[in-house]
RODRENRO-429958 format. One line per field, with one value per residue (C-alpha): residue in three letters; y, z negated, x; chain. Coordinates in Angstrom, 2 decimals, always signed. Layout:
# RODRENRO-429958
residu <- [ALA ...] .
north <- [Y ...] .
up <- [Z ...] .
east <- [X ...] .
chaine <- [A ...] .
//
This chain:
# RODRENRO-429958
residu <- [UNK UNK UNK UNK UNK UNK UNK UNK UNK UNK UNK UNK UNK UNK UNK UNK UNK UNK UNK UNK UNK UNK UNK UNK UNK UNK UNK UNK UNK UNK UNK UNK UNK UNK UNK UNK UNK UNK UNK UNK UNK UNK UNK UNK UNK UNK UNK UNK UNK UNK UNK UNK UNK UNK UNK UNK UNK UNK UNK UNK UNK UNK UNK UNK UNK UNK UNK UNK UNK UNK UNK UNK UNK UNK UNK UNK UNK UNK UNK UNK UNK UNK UNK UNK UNK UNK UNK UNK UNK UNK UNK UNK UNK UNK UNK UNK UNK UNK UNK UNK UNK UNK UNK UNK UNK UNK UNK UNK UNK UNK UNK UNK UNK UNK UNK UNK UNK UNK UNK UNK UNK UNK UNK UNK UNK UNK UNK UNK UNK UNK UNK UNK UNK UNK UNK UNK UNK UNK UNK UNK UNK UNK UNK UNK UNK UNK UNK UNK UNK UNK UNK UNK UNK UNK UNK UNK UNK UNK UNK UNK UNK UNK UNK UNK UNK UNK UNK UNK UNK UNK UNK UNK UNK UNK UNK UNK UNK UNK UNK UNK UNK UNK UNK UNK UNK UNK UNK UNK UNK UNK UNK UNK UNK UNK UNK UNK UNK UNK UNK UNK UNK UNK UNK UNK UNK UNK UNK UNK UNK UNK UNK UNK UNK UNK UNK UNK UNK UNK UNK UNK UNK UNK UNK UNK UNK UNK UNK UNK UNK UNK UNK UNK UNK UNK UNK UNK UNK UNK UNK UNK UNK UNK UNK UNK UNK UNK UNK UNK UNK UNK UNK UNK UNK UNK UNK UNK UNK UNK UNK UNK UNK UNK UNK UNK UNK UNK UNK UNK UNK UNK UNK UNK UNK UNK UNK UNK UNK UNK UNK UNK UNK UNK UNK UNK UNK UNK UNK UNK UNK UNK UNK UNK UNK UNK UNK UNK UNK UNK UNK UNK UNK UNK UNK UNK UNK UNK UNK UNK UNK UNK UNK UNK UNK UNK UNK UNK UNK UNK UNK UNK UNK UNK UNK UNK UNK UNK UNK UNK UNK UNK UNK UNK UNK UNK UNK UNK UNK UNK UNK UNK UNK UNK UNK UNK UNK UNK UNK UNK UNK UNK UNK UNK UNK UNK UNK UNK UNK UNK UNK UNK UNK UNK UNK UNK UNK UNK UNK UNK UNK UNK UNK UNK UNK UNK UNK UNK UNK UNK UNK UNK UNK UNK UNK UNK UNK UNK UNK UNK UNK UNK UNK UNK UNK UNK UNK UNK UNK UNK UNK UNK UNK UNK UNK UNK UNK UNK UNK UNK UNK UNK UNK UNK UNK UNK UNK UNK UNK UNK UNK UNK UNK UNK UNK UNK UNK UNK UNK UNK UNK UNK UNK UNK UNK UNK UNK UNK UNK UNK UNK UNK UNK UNK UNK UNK UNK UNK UNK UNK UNK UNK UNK UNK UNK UNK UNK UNK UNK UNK UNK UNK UNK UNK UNK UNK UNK UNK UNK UNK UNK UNK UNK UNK UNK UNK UNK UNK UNK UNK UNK UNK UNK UNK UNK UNK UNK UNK UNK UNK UNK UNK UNK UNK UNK UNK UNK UNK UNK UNK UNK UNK UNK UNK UNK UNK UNK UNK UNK UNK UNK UNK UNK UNK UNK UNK UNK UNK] .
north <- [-123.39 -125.80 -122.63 -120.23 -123.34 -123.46 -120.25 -119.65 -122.77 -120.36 -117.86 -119.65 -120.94 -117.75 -116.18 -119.29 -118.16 -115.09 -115.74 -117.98 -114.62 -112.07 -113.48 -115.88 -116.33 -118.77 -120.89 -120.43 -123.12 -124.30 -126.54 -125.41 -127.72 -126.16 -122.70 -123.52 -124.84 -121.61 -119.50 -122.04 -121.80 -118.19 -117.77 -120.45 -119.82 -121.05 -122.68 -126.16 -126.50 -124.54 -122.89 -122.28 -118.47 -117.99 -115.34 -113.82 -110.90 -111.96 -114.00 -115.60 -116.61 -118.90 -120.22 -121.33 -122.39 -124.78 -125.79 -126.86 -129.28 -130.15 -130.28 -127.73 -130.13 -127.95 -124.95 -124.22 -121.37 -119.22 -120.61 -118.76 -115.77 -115.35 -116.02 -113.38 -110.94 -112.23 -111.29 -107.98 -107.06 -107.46 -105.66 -102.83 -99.51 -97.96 -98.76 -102.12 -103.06 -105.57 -106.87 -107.22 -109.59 -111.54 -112.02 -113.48 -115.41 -117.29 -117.95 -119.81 -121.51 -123.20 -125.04 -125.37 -122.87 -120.23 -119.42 -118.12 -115.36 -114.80 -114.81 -112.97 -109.78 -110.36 -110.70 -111.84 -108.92 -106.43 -103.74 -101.28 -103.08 -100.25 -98.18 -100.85 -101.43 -104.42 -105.35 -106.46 -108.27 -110.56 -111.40 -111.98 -113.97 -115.84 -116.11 -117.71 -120.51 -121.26 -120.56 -123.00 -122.04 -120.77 -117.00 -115.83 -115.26 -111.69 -111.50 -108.44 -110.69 -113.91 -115.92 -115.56 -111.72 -111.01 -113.29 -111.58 -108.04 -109.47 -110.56 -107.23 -105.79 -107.98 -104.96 -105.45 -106.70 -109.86 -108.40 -106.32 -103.69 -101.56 -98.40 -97.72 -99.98 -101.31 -104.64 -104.81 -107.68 -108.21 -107.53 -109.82 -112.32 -111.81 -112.17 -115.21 -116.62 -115.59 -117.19 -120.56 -122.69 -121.97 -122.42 -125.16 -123.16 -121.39 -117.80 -117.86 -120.40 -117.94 -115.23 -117.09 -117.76 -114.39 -113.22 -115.88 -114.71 -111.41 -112.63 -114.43 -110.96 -109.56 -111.75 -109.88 -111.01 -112.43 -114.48 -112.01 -109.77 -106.00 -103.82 -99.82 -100.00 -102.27 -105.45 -107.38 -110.60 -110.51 -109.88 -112.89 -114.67 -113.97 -114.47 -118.19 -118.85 -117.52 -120.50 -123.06 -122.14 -123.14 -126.09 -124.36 -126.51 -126.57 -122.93 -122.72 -124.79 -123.90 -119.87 -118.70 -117.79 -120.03 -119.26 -115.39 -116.08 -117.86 -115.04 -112.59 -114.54 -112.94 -113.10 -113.42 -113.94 -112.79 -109.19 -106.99 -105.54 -107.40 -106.24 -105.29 -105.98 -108.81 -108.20 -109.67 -109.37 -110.67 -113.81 -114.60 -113.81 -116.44 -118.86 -118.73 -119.21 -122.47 -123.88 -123.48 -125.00 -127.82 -128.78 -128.63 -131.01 -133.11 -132.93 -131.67 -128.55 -125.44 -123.63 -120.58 -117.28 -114.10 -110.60 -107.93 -104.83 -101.59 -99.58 -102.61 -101.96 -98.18 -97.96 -100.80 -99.70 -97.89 -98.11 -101.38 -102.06 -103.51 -102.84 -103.96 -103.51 -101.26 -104.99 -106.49 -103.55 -104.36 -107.98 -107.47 -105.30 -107.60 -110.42 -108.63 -107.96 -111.38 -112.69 -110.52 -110.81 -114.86 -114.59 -112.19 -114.94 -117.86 -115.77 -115.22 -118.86 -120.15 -117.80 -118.21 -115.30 -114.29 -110.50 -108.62 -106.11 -108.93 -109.80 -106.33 -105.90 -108.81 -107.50 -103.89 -105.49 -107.67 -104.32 -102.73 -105.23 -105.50 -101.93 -102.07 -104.83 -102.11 -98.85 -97.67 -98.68 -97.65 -97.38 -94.16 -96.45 -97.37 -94.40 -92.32 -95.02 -95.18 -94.32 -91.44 -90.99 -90.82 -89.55 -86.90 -82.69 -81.57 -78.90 -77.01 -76.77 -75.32 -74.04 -71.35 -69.48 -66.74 -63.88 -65.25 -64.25 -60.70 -62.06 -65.17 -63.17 -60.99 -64.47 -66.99 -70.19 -72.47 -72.32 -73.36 -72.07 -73.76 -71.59 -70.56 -70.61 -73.33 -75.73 -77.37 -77.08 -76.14 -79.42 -81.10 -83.52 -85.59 -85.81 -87.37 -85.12 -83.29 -82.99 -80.27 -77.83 -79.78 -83.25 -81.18 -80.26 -83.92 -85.46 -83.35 -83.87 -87.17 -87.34 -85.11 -86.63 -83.65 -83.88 -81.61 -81.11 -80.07 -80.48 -80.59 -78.33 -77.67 -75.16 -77.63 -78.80 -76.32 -76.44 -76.35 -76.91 -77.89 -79.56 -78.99 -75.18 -74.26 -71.85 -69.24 -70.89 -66.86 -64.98 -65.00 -64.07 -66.27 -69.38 -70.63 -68.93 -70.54 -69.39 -70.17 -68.57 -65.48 -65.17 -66.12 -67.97 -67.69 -71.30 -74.04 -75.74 -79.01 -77.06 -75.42 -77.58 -77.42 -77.33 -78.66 -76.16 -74.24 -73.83 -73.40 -71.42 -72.24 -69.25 -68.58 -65.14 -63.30 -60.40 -62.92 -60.79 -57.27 -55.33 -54.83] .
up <- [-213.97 -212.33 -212.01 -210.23 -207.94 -207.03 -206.85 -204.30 -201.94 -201.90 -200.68 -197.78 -197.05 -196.92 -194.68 -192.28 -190.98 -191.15 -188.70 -186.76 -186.40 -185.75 -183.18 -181.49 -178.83 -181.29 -180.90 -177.76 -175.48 -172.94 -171.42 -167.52 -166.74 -169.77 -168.11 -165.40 -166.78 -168.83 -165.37 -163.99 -166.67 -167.11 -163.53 -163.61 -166.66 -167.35 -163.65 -163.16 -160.66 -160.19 -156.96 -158.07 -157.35 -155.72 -153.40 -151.26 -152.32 -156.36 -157.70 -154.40 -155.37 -158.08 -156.12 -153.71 -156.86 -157.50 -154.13 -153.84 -156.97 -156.99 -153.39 -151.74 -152.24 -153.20 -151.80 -148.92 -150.89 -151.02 -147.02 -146.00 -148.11 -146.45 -142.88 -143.36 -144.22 -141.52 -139.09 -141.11 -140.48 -137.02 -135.97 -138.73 -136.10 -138.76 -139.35 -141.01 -142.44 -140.36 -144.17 -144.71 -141.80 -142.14 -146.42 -144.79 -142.00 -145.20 -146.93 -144.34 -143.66 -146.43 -145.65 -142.24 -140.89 -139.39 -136.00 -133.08 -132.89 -135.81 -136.18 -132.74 -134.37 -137.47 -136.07 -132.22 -130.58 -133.67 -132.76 -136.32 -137.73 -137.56 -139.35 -142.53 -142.28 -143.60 -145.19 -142.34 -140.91 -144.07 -144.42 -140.66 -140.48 -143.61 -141.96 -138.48 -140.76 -142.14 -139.77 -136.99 -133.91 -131.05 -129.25 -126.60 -123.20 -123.82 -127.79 -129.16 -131.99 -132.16 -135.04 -133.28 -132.75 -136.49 -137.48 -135.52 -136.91 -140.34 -139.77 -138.13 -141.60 -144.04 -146.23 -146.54 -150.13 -148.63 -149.77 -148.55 -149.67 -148.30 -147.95 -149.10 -148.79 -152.30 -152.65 -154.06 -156.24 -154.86 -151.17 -151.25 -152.98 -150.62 -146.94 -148.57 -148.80 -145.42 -143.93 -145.68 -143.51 -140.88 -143.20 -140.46 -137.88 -138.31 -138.16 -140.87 -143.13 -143.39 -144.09 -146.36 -148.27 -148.69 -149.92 -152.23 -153.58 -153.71 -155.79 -157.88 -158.87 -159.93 -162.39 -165.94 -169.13 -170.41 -167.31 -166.11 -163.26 -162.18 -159.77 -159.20 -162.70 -165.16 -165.82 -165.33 -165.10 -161.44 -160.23 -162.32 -160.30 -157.19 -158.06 -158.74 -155.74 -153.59 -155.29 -155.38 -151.29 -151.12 -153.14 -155.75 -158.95 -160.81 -160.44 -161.66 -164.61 -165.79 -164.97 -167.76 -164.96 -165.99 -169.86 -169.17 -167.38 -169.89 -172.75 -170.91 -172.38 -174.48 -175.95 -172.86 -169.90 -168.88 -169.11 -166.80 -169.10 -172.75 -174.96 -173.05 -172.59 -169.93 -167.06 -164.26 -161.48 -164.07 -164.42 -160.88 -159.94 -162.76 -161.40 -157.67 -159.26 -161.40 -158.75 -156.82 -159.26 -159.77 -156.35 -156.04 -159.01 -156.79 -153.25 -152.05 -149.82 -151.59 -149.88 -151.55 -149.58 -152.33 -152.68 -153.66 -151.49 -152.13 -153.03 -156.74 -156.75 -157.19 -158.82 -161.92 -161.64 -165.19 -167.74 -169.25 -173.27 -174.05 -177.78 -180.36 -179.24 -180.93 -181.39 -182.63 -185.38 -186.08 -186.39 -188.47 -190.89 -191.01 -191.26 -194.19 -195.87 -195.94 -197.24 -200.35 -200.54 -200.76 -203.03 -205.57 -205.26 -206.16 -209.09 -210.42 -209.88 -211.65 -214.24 -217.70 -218.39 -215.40 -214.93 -212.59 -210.93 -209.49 -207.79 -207.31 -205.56 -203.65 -202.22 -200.95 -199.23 -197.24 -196.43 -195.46 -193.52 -191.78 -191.43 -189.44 -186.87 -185.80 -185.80 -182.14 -182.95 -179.10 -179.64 -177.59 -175.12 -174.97 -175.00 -172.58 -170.28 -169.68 -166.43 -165.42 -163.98 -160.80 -159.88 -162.26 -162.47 -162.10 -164.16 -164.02 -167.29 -168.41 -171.68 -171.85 -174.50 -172.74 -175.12 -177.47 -176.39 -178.14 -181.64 -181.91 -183.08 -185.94 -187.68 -189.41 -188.48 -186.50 -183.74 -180.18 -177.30 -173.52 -171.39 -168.98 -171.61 -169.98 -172.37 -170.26 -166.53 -164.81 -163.12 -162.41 -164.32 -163.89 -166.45 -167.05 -166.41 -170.32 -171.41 -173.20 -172.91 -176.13 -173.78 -170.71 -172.97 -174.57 -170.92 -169.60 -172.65 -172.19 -168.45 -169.42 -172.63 -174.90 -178.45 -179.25 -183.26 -183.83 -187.05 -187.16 -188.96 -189.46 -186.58 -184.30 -183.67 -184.00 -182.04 -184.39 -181.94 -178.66 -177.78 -181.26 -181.56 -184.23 -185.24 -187.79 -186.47 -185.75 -187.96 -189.89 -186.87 -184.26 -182.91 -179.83 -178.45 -175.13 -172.10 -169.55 -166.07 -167.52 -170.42 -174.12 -175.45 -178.62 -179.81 -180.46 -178.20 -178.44 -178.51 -174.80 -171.93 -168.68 -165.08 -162.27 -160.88 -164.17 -165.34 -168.85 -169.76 -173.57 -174.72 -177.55 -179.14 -181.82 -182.59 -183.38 -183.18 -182.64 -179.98 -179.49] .
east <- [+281.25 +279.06 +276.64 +279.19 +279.38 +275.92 +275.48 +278.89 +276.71 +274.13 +275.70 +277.59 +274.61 +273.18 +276.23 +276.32 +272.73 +273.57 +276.58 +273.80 +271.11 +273.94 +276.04 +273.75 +276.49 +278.19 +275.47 +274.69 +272.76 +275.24 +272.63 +272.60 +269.15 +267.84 +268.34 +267.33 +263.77 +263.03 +263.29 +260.66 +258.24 +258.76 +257.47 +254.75 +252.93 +249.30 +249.61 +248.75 +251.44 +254.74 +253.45 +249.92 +249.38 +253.07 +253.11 +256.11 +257.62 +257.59 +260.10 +261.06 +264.92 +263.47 +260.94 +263.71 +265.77 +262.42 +262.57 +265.85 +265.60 +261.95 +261.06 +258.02 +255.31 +252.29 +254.39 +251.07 +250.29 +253.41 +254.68 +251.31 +251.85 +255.60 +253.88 +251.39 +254.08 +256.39 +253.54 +253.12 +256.73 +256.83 +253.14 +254.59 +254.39 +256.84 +261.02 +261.53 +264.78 +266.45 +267.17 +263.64 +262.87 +265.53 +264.67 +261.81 +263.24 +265.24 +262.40 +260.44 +263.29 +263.55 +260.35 +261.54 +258.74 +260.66 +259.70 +262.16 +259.80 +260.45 +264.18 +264.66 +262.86 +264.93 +268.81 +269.18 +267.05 +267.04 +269.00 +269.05 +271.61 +273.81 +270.82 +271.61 +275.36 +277.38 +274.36 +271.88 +275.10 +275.76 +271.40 +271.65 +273.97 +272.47 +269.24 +270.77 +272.35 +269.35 +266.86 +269.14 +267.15 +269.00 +269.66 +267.95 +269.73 +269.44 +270.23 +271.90 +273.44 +274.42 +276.00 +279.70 +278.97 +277.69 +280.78 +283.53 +281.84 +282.52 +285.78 +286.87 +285.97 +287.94 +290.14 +294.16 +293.44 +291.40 +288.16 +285.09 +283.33 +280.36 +283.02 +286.57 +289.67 +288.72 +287.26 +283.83 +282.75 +279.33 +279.74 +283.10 +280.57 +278.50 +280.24 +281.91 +278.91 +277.38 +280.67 +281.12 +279.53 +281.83 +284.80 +286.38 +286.64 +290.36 +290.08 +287.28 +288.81 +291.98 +289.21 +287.60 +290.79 +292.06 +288.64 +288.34 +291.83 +290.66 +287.75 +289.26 +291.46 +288.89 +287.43 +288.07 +289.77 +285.80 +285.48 +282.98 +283.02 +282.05 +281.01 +280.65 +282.90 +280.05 +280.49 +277.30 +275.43 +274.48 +278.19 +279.00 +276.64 +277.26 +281.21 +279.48 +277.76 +280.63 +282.72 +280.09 +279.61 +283.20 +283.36 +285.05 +283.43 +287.14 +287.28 +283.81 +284.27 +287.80 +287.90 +285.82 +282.83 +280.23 +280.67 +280.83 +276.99 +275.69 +276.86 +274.36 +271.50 +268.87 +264.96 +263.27 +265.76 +268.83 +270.16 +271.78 +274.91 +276.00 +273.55 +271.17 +267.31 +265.65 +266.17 +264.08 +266.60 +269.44 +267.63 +266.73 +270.88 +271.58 +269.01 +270.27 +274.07 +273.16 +271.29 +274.27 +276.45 +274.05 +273.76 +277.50 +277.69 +275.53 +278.00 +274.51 +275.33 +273.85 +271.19 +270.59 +270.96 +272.83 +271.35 +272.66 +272.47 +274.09 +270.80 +269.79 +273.75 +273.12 +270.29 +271.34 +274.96 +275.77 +278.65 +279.76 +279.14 +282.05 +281.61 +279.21 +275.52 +272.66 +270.81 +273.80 +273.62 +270.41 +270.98 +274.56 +271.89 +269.35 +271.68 +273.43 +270.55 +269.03 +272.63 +272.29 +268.59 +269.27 +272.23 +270.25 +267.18 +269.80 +271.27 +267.84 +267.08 +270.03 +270.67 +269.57 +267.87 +265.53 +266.13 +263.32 +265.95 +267.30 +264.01 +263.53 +266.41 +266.08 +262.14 +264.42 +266.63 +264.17 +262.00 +266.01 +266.18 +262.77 +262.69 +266.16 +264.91 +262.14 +264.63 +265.69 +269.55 +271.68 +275.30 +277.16 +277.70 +274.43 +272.79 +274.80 +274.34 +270.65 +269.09 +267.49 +264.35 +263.55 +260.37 +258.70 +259.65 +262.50 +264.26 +267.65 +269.71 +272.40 +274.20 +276.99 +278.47 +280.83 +279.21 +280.71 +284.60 +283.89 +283.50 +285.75 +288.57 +286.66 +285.56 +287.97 +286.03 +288.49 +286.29 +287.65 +285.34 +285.74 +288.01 +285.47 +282.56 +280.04 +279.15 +276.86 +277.25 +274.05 +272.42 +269.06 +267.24 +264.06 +261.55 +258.01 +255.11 +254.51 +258.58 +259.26 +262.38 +264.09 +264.00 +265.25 +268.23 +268.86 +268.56 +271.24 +273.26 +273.32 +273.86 +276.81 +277.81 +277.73 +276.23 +273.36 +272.15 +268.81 +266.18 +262.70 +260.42 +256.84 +256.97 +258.93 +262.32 +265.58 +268.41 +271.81 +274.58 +275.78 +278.91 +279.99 +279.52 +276.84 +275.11 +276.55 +280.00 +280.97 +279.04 +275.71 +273.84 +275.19 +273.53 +271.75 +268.94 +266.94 +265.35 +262.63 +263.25 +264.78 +262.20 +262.56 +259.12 +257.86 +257.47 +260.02 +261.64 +259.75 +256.98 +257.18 +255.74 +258.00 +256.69 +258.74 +261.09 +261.71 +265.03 +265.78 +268.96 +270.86 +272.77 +275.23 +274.63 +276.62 +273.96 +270.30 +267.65 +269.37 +270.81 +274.59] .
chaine <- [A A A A A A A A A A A A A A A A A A A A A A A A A A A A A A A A A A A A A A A A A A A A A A A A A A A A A A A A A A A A A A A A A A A A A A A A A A A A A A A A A A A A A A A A A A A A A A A A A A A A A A A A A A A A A A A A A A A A A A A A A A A A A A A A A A A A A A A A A A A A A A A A A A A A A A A A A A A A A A A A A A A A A A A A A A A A A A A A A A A A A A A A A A A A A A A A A A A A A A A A A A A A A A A A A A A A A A A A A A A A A A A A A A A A A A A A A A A A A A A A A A A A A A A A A A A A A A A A A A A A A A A A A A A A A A A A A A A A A A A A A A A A A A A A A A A A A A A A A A A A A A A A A A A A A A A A A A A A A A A A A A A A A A A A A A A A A A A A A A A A A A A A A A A A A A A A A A A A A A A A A A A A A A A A A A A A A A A A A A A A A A A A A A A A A A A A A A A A A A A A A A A A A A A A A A A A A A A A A A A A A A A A A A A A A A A A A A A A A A A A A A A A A A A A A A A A A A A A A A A A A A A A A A A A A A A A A A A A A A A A A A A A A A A A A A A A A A A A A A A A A A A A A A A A A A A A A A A A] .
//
């Protein structure tokens, strides 16, 4: 009996680290300094000093994180570096973003070395706001707080003019957003924080409370928060900073928010969605939010400006993974592996007679498990929400299978075709320089969320079925056939090199290889 016992201890040994390497959010670090010290030294590595080698334009939100706790001594280096591109700005003969000047305008004045020359080009005598929206109005108003140096007598904005535009733009719901009468997470985030510091004066402390109301509505059952439809880290953030701008450490604490931050942490950094990979913009968003909350702790007003424009807003926006991960596969497999692996070891161990499949056994599922930790594991979710390219060739693509009408009815196969016959709609996708038709096909499959089938062979991959029609699905000669601007090559798919501008047709045929 006693040896059942020892041998159960194992076992739960052997499951509690499992638990431990599979859901690491159980064990999670909820240490904010801690944090807050691994985005330091993840910027400043091999440097003497934290601002050895800074230069603006890098990781400048963590710098300013560093600032605000550390202080800017040694900071010469990286004030020069956001001087010289202050200067470049300004000379540029070609459009700069009013958002771009005033990025810089914050910077400098964090060191107190913004110039009036400086902040007149970025917000009081700019005049391309309108060329940038609700966006250059939130950063310039931003960079007037900070920067504290007066308006000219003949400014175009001033900090009552970019505050009454903001105001005139609050939606019926209490929020903002960049377009539409729906509240957006970030942008709400965002003018909240733009306005805070002028939360005594009346009209914009009533603002300020119905978008903080309209916020707070839009925090999600995790704590978390979204935007564009995903729920992500950096909205999260932002949602933070808003509060912490406000004073709002109860909130902070009590709402879920600070947790739901924390749970995006992974090896190496932050990551944009649950489950997903470091991301470099995640972990500055997550810096910039504790740093707020820190220096709330403190009842040290919080100096850190929030970005998130519409185009990073775009361009990371993608679906949420709500669900279990492709790493947290891998991890459950490895996990389970190494349970069994341990318990088979500790049977062996304890057991009278010492039988070799055991150890056997044992050695497989440590290679099952290795083997898993390397596999490219990406759940549906995952996978159909990657990004596209965006520079490369492009290629039109499209699958149909309307020939097919003729011979549906002369074969008993239970086969439903679509209505119109398109099984892939015809659209455009961007590739890397070398893809072959077969990746043109899987990239618009995924973009459209249809399943293709295909095998490899010595000859090159074969293309079973799209959208769940197969080949011989009506008939021994019927399956999918492709094309290359109106001509049929002679070599596999994943054999056949594209070009941009090529567009490869997919079509379902009833009669392979003869005529009707």
């Amino acid at each position: 009996m006693s040896r059942i016992k020892r041998i159960i201890a194992v076992v739960c040994v052997a499951l509690f680290i499992a638990a431990q390497t599979a859901f690491p959010a159980f064990a999670q670090d909820m240490d904010v300094m801690s944090v807050l010290s691994d985005s330091f030294d993840d910027v400043s590595k091999d440097a003497d000093g934290f601002y050895d080698g800074m230069e603006y334009g890098g990781a400048d939100r963590i710098i300013y994180c560093y600032t605000e706790l550390y202080g800017s001594s040694g900071a010469e280096g990286y004030i020069a570096s956001a001087k010289q591109t202050a200067q470049e700005l300004m000379q540029s003969q070609r459009f700069v973003k009013p958002t771009d000047l005033q990025k810089c305008a914050i910077a400098l004045a964090h060191y107190g070395e913004c110039t009036q020359e400086l902040i007149n080009a970025a917000v009081y005598l700019n005049e391309d706001f309108s060329k940038q929206g609700m966006n250059a109005y939130i950063w310039g108003l931003i960079a007037v707080e900070r920067a504290e140096l007066p308006p000219p007598a003949d400014a175009v904005h001033t900090r009552d003019t970019i505050t009454a535009r903001l105001l005139s733009l609050q939606l019926a719901d209490g929020g903002f957003a960049l377009t539409g009468s729906k509240a957006d997470c970030d942008i709400t985030s965002a003018v909240i924080y733009a306005l805070a510091p002028q939360r005594d004066n009346e009209a914009v402390g009533l603002a300020l409370d119905g978008a903080f109301a309209a916020l707070k509505s839009m925090q999600l059952e995790s704590g978390g928060f979204a935007s564009m439809g995903t729920e992500n880290c950096e909205s999260t953030a932002q949602a933070i900073m808003a509060a912490a701008s406000l004073g709002e450490r109860k909130w902070i604490e009590e709402s879920g928010a600070l947790e739901a931050l924390l749970s995006y942490r992974c090896d190496g950094g932050f990551s944009h969605i649950s489950g997903g990979g470091a991301s470099a913009l995640a972990a500055s968003q997550v810096c910039t939010a504790l740093t707020a909350y820190v220096k709330l702790l403190s009842q040290t007003e919080v100096t850190m400006e929030n970005e998130q424009t519409s185009e990073v807003a775009a361009l990371e926006s993608h679906e949420s993974v709500d669900k279990l991960s492709g790493n947290g596969i891998k991890l459950i497999v490895t996990a389970v592996c190494a349970v069994i692996s341990i318990a088979l070891i500790a049977v062996w161990l304890i057991s009278g007679r010492k039988k070799p499949w055991l150890i056997v056994a044992a050695v497989v599922l440590v290679l099952t498990g290795a083997a898993a930790w390397f596999l490219d594991i990406s759940t549906a979710e995952e996978y159909y929400a990657q990004q596209s390219l965006t520079e490369g060739i492009t290629v039109t693509v499209s699958a149909d299978c309307s020939s097919a009408f003729d011979y549906i009815n002369k074969v008993d196969a239970g086969v439903t075709l679509p209505s119109d016959g398109v099984v892939l709609r015809q659209c455009t996708v961007t590739l890397a320089d070398g893809a072959t038709a077969l990746d043109a096909l899987a990239e618009a499959a995924r973009q459209q969320k249809v399943t293709i089938d295909y095998i490899d062979s010595w000859s090159g991959a074969y293309v079973r079925g799209i959208g769940g029609l197969y080949e011989f699905d009506l008939g021994s000669e019927s399956g999918w056939l492709y094309s290359i601007n109106g001509d049929t090559p002679s070599c596999a798919m994943s054999e056949y090199k594209l070009n941009s501008g090529d567009v490869l047709e997919m079509t379902y045929t009833c009669t392979l290889g003869r005529q009707d």
